[in-house]
C-alpha positions, -999 to 999 in steps of 0.1 A, spaced: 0 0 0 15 35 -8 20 56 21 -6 88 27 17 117 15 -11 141 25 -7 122 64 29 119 61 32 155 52 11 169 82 31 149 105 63 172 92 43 201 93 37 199 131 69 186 140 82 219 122 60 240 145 73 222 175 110 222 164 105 263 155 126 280 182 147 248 194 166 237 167 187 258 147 178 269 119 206 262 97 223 280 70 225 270 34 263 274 13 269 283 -25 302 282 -42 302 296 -74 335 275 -80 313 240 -76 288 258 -95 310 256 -124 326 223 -117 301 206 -116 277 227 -141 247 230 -114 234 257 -95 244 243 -58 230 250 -23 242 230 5 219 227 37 248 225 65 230 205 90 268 197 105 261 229 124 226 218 135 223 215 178 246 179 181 264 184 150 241 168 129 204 165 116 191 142 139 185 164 169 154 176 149 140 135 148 150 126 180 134 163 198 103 157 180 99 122 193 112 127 227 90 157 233 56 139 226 58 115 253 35 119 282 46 127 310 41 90 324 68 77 297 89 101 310 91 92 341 102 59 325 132 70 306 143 64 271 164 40 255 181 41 220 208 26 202 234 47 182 268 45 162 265 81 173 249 110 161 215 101 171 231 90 211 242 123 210 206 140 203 187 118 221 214 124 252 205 164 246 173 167 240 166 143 273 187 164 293 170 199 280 136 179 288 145 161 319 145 127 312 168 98 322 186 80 285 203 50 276 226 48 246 236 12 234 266 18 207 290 4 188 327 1 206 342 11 175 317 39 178 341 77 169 354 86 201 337 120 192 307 110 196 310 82 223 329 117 246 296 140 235 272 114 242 282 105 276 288 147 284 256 149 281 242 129 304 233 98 291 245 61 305 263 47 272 263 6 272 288 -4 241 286 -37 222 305 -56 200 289 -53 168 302 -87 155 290 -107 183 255 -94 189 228 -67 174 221 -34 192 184 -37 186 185 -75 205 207 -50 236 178 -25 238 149 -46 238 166 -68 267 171 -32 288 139 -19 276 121 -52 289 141 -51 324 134 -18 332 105 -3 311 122 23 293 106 42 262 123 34 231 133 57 207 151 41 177 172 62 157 155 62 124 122 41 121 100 58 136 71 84 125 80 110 150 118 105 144 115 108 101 88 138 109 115 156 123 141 148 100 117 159 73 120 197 88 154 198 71 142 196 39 110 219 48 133 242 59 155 238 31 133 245 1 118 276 21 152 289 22 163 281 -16 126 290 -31 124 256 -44 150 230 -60 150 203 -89 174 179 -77 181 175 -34 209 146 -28 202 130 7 224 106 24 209 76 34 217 53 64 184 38 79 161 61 55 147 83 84 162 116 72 160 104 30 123 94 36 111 125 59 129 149 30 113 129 1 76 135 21 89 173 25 94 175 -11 72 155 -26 45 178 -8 60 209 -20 69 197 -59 62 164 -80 90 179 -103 116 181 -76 135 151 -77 153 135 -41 180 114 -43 192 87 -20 227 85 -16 246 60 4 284 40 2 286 11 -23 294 -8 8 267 -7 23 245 -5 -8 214 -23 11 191 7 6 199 11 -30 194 -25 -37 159 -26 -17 149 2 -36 158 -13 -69 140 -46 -62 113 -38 -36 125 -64 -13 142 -52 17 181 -62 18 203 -59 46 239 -55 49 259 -62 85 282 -39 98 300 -25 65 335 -16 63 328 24 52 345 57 65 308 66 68 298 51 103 268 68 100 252 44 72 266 9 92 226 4 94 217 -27 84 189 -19 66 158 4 59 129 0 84 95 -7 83 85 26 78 110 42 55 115 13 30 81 16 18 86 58 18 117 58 2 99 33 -24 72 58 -29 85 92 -26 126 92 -33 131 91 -74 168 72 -72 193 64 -57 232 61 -58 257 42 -46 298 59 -44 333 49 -35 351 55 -3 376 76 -25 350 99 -34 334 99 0 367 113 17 378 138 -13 338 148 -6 349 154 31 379 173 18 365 196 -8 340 208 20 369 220 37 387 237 16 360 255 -4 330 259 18 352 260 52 333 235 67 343 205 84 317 174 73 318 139 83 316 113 56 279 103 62 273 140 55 295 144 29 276 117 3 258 139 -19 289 158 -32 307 126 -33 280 115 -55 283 144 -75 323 140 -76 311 107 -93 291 116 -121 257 104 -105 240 136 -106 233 150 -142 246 181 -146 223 219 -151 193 228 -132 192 239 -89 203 212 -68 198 207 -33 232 191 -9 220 181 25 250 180 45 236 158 74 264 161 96 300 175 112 309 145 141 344 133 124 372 118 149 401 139 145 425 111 138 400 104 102 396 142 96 436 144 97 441 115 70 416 126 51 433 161 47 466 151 42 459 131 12 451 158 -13 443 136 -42 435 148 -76 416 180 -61 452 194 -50 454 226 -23 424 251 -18 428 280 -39 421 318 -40 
């Protein structure tokens, strides 16, 4: 059954009033330098300065803040390579409720350090010995916490969707918008945003060929899953969509694309040196995608930077290789 856009969209819509005031509202980049590389009007959304560093505090705020107050009382419980630990940690501390965190230990130290500063109880797992879903449940179940998973979830992809929302108010509309994909929450809340706005606008998934499960459960309309990928981009180490976005990205995103690691990390590189701004790889895959040839050239398209929560030992190595794109220049 197709999802109801017209629901869907309402669901953004509100989270958008409650988000209006708490998270940032964040500033969109040109570069009339990629304009012409690339031969594309570009905007890029630069969520890696959103509250958290990254895109999910507006999923995890909007979820968070429509318990009542009984689940509350109860706590939450989520599990995280990172960037959603580190929202769900915030926005529980802003509203005064008690979080649990079950990540990776090969999580970024980044965002292990952020996560536990803000108050949360982190409980880290070895990812090749047991799931992180399997951890919560058995926590959730013992002590009666709320759950709050980090992408499928209507609450969670209504508030990712506000980027997007936000996004096309601040460009005045787009033909193209590249979206990284991990577990679909913020491709599939961007796609409704769109989709609600323009059936001309094309969204674009984007995620790394190694962990292609997305791209493949798009292209075949059975879900696929991938464990625990070897990519730079932690972020997208999902194992697959959910059962929720798989059938949005299936009915509102137009493709998607799969790149290298290569052109994820001179992605992360070029955002430095033109646009000053530092992105972690999961952010980074719509310009890598670009930097690949994915993205037909002309028209106004949309980059959604999701997020800026790199380790600085992989922001280092990623800056001293300069590859084919060389030094920054005037």
């Amino acid at each position: 059954m197709t999802p109801d856009l017209a629901a869907w969209s309402n669901r953004v819509e509100d989270a958008a009033r409650r988000l209006a005031g708490i998270a940032h509202r964040t500033p969109v980049f040109t570069s009339r330098t990629l304009n012409a590389r690339f031969g594309c009007e570009l905007f890029f959304k630069a969520e890696n300065l959103q509250r958290t560093g990254a895109f999910k505090f507006r999923g995890a705020y909007n979820a968070v803040s429509r318990l009542t107050a009984e689940e509350r009382t109860r706590g939450v419980i989520t599990f995280s390579s990172g960037n959603h630990a580190q929202a769900v940690a915030l926005v529980s501390r802003i509203l005064g409720v008690a979080a649990t965190v079950v990540m990776p230990d090969d999580a970024p130290r980044i965002k292990r350090r952020a996560t536990e500063g803000y108050g949360a109880r982190v409980i880290l797992y070895d990812p090749r010995e047991r799931s992180r879903e399997e951890i919560a449940r058995e926590i959730q179940a013992r002590e009666g916490s709320v759950l709050i998973p980090p992408f499928d979830h209507p609450d969670v992809i209504a508030g990712q969707g506000t980027a997007a929302l936000e996004f096309w108010e601040q460009t005045g509309g787009l033909d193209r918008l590249l979206v990284p994909c991990g577990g679909g929450g913020l491709l599939s809340g961007c796609a409704v945003a769109v989709r609600s706005r323009s059936a001309s606008c094309a969204v674009i998934g984007v995620e790394p060929a190694l962990a292609d499960d997305a791209t493949r459960s798009f292209r075949t309309g059975v879900l696929h899953t991938v464990h625990h990928p070897p990519t730079i981009a932690d972020g997208t180490r999902t194992p697959s969509l959910g059962r929720h976005t798989f059938p949005l990205v299936r009915a509102f995103v137009a493709d998607m694309a799969t790149v290298r690691e290569e052109s994820i990390a001179r992605a992360v590189r070029l955002l430095g040196e033109r646009l000053k701004l530092v992105v972690e790889p999961s952010g980074a895959l719509g310009l890598a995608a670009l930097l690949e040839g994915s993205v037909p050239p002309g028209g106004r398209v949309g980059v959604l930077l999701s997020g800026g929560n790199i380790d600085g030992a992989v922001l280092r190595q990623i800056l001293a290789d300069e590859g084919e794109d060389g030094p920054a220049q005037a």
